[in-house]
C-alpha positions in Angstrom: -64.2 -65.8 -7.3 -67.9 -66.7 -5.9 -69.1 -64.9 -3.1 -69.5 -66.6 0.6 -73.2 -65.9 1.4 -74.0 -63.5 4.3 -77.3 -66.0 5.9 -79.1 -68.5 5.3 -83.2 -67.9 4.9 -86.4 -69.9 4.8 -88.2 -68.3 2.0 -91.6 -68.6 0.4 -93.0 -67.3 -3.1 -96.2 -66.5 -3.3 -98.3 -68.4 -5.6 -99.2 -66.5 -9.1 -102.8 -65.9 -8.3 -101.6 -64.2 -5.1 -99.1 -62.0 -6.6 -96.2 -63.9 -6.9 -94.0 -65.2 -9.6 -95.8 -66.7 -12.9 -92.8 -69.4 -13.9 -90.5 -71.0 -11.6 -86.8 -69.7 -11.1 -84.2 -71.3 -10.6 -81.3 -71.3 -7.8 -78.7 -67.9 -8.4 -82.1 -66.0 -8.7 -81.7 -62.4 -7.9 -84.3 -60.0 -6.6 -84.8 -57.3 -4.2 -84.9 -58.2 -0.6 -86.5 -55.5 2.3 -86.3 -56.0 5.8 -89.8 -54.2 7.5 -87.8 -52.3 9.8 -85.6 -50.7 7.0 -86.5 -48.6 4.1 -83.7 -49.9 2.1 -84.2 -52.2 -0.6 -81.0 -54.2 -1.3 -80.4 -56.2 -4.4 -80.0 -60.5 -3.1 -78.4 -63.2 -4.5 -79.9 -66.4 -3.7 -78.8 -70.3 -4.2 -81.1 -72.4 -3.2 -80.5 -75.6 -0.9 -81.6 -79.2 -1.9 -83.2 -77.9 -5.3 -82.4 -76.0 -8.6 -85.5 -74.4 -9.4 -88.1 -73.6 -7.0 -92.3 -72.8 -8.4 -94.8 -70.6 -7.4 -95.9 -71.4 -3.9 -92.5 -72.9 -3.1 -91.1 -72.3 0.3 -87.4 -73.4 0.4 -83.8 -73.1 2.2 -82.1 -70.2 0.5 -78.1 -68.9 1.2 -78.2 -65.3 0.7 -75.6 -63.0 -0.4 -76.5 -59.2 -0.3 -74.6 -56.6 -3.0 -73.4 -53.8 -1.6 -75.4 -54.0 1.8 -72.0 -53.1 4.0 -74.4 -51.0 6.5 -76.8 -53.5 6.3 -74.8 -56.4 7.6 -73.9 -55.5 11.0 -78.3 -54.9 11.3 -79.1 -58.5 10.4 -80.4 -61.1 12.8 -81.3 -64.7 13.0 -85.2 -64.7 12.8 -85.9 -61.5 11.3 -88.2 -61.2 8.9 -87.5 -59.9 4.9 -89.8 -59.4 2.1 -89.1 -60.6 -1.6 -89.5 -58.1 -4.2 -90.0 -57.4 -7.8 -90.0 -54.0 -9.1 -91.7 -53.0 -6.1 -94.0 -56.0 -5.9 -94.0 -58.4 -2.9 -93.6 -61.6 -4.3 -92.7 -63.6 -1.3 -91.6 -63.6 2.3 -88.8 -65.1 4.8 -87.2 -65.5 7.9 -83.6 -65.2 8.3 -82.3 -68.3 9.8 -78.6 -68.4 10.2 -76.0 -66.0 9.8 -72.5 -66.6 8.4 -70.8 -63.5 8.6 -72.7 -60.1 9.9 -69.0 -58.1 9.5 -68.4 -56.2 6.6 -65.0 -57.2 6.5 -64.3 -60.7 7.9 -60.6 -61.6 9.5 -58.5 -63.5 6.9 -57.2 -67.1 8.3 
């Protein structure tokens, strides 16, 4: 069963000699997303729109699904800003841009 993301984000990598990845990745990537407003650090799917593999110094369209971010959800906003991470280590940045679903559980049809 795939999981329907929770929003959409514009996200950019920083390039390696600025901290950020050293090889490119490629989309179902998962790291470590932080919003600045929020200590919690939640673990993020991401499958990236209109490529497969995205470089150092990339900025792309990313769907996001969070795992197990229940209390998170309902705090999430189009335009807020997030943080990529990597054991501890920024390694990019984004702003959310839509949001599919901000309920933890969603009505069935």
């Amino acid at each position: 069963m795939e999981k329907k993301p929770h929003f959409k984000a514009t996200l950019t990598y920083l390039k390696t000699e600025d901290g950020g990845i050293v090889t490119p990745v490629s989309s179902g990537f998962r790291t470590i997303i932080k919003f600045p407003d929020d200590m919690q650090e939640i673990i993020a799917h991401q499958t990236f729109i209109d490529t497969e593999i995205v470089f150092p110094g990339d900025t792309v369209s990313a769907d996001i699904y969070l795992l197990q971010a229940d209390e998170m959800l309902e705090k999430i906003y189009a335009g807020q800003d997030l943080d990529l991470l990597i054991n501890s280590i920024v390694i990019g940045n984004g702003i959310i841009t839509h949001i599919y679903s901000n309920k933890v559980n969603p009505p069935k049809p």
